[in-house]
VMD Tcl script that draws the C-alpha trace (Angstrom):
set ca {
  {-25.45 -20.13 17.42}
  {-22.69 -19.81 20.24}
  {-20.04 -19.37 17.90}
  {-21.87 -16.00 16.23}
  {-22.49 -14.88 19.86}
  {-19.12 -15.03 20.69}
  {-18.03 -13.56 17.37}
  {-20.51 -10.63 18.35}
  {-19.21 -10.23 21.90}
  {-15.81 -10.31 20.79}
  {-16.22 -7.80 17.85}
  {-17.65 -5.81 20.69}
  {-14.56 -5.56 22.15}
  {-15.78 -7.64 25.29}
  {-13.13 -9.87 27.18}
  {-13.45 -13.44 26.37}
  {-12.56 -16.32 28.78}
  {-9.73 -18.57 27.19}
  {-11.96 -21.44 26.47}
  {-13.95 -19.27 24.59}
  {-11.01 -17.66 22.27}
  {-9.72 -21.12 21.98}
  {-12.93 -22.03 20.15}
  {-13.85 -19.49 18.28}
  {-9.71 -19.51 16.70}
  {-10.52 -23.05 15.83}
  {-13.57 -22.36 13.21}
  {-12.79 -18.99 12.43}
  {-10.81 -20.48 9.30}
  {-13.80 -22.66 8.99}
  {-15.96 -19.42 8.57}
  {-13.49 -17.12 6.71}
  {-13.63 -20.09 3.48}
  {-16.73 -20.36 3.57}
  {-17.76 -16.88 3.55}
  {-14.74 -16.77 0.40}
  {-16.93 -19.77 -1.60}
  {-20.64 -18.29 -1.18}
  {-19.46 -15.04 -2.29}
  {-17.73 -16.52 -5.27}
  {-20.85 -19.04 -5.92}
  {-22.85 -15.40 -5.68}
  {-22.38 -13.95 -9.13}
  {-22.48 -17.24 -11.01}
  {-25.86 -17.53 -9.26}
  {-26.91 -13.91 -10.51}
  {-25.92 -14.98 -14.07}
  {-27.84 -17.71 -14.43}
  {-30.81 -16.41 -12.82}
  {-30.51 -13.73 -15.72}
  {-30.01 -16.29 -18.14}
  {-33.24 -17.91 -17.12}
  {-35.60 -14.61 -17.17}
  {-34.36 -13.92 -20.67}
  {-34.92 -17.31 -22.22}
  {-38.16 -17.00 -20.78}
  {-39.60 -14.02 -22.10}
  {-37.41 -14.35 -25.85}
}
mol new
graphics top color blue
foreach p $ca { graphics top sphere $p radius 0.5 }
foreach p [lrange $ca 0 end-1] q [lrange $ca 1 end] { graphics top cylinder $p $q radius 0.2 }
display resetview
């Protein structure tokens, strides 16, 4: 939870203290892949949700 805060204050535009910068640099790589894998899991998920409805009902 203080990582998003400090994402939000520095999005902001707010002035972060060093220790701060130095921590959110060190998982924002952390957050940028795994932002990359859920939205590639996200349309596989879609398509076999679909999948499922339309075996059901045919």
């Amino acid at each position: 939870m203080q990582l998003q805060n400090l994402y939000k204050k520095e999005v902001k535009g707010s002035e972060l203290s060093t220790e701060e910068q130095e921590l959110l640099d060190a998982y924002r790589d952390e957050w940028q892949s795994a932002s990359v894998q859920a939205n590639y899991l996200k349309p596989i998920i879609f398509l076999l949700i679909v999948g499922a409805v339309i075996r059901v009902f045919y």
